[in-house]
Phi, psi and omega in degrees: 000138174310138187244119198271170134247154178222109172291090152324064164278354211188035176236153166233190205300344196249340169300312198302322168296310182301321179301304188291295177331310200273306188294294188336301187302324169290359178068034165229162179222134185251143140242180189206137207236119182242057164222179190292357193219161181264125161333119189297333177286343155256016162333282168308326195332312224253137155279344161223150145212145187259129169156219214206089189288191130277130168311324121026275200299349194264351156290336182300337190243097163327341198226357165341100184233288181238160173248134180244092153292145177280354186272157173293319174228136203261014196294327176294348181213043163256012188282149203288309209262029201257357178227140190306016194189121143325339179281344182325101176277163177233113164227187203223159163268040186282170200099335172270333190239031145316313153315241207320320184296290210331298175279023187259316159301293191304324173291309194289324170303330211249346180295315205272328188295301185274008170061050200273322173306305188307267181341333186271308161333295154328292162353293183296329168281015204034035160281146217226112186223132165224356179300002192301162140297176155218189186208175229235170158252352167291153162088350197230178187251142198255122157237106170265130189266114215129097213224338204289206189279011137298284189282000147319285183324296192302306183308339220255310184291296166355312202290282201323319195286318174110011188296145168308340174180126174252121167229146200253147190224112163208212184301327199215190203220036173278166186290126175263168134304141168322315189312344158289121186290313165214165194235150238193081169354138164308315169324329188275350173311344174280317294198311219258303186335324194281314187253068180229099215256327181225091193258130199242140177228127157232081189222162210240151196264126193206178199284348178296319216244000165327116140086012222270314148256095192303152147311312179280351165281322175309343203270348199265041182242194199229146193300354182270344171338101165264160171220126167267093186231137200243358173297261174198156208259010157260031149285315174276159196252125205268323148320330190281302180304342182258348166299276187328304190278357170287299187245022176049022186284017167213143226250334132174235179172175205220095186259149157242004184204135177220167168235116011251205166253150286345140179298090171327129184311314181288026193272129214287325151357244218320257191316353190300142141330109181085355189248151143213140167275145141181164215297059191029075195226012170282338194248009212283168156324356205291306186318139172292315205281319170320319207259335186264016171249322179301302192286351187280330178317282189303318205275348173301294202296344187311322190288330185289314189300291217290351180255053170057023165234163200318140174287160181278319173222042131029131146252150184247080208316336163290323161258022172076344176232000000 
């Protein structure tokens, strides 16, 4: 019989009945494995396997034809020589983690709007001040950067606030969702920044988006900006940002990703003015509806693999997602 292996980090008994159920109608038998790697003497065994390896490690199973992660971005498993075969296919789980960012993105905004770190601080001095201003997310324009299914998800929520314009930013201008007031080439990013009140970067990390919010694009947002990036952290140029944000020409921002990973304890990051951090926990497994949308994802596509037809969630290796 064809053979799955499954690294198990994140499932509980009712994922683990569906994944064997669903392979079992398919003429697969899974075993599951809960460290991060398939055991070497059993290495060769599995034609496919879902989890989350060392890239390293994935040479090892010789008869490997597709790997599937449960994570959203594949930057970690794009290197040409990391699998035993080029035929090897590879897809991802985006799609899964719309929900838990989107609302991860709205917490972190409505923190930075309503000035909840100053307040918490107060607190913490016992002190009773209620005169800050704070400011809405009505009223105000939104550009997300990013157009897939995060920052859908978050435009979609976004609307609900009442902002004045949610605009999308992405490689070409074919049809977004409604939840976009207008949608917008990369080329027009310059163009959009000076009256950009909320910048959302959701973008998966590949060489178009390296380095993507420049120092000279930060210098063009406006001192009322917050910027949020929940993508990767080699979208930001981070010196820049931490200048900007330092010296208030930008009112503050929100990382859930940085370079590098783990955030060195000395990292100037940690003291910037106006950030809140945090340790790249906006996309994890923790949601139950996260974990139960990543296996219907995979048992979708199983079905697609065993009757010979294209997976659904493909990574295209020419463009990184």
């Amino acid at each position: 019989m064809r053979k799955i292996a499954v690294l198990d980090c994140f499932m509980e008994p009712k994922h683990r009945r569906q994944v064997t159920e669903t392979a079992e109608k398919l003429g697969f038998s899974v075993d599951y494995f809960t460290e991060d790697k398939v055991p070497a003497d059993l290495a060769g065994d599995y034609e496919i396997l879902y989890g989350m390896p060392e890239p390293k490690d994935l040479k090892e199973l010789r008869n490997l034809k597709w790997f599937c992660t449960p994570a959203a971005g594949v930057d970690i498993y794009m290197g040409e020589d990391i699998f035993p075969s080029p035929q090897v296919l590879l897809s991802n789980s985006s799609g899964a983690y719309g929900i838990t960012i989107a609302e991860h993105i709205i917490m972190v905004l409505l923190m930075l709007l309503r000035r909840m770190p100053e307040f918490q601080q107060i607190v913490r001095e016992r002190r009773w001040v209620r005169s800050m201003p704070i400011r809405s997310i009505c009223g105000s324009t939104i550009t997300v950067v990013g157009t897939g299914d995060i920052g859908t998800t978050f435009a979609r929520r976004a609307k609900a606030f009442g902002p004045a314009a949610i605009r999308g930013v992405r490689r070409s201008k074919k049809a977004a969702d409604a939840c976009f007031d207008s949608i917008h080439t990369t080329d027009e990013l310059d163009a959009l920044l000076p009256d950009t009140d909320i910048l959302l970067l959701a973008l998966p990390s590949t060489a178009s988006t390296a380095g993507i919010l420049s120092r000279q694009r930060i210098a063009l947002l406006p001192p009322q900006a917050l910027v949020v990036n929940v993508g990767r952290g080699t979208a930001v140029d981070q010196d820049a940002l931490m200048e900007a944000l330092n010296s208030g020409a930008i009112a503050g921002a929100a990382l859930d990703v940085m370079v590098p990973e783990p955030l060195p304890p000395e990292h100037p990051l940690w003291e910037t003015r106006n950030l809140l951090l945090t340790p790249h926990i906006s996309g994890n497994m923790s949601l139950p509806i996260t974990c139960d949308i990543d296996v219907d994802l995979f048992c979708r596509d199983l079905a697609h693999y065993a009757a010979g037809e294209p997976l659904e969630q493909l990574v295209n290796r020419n463009l990184g997602y």
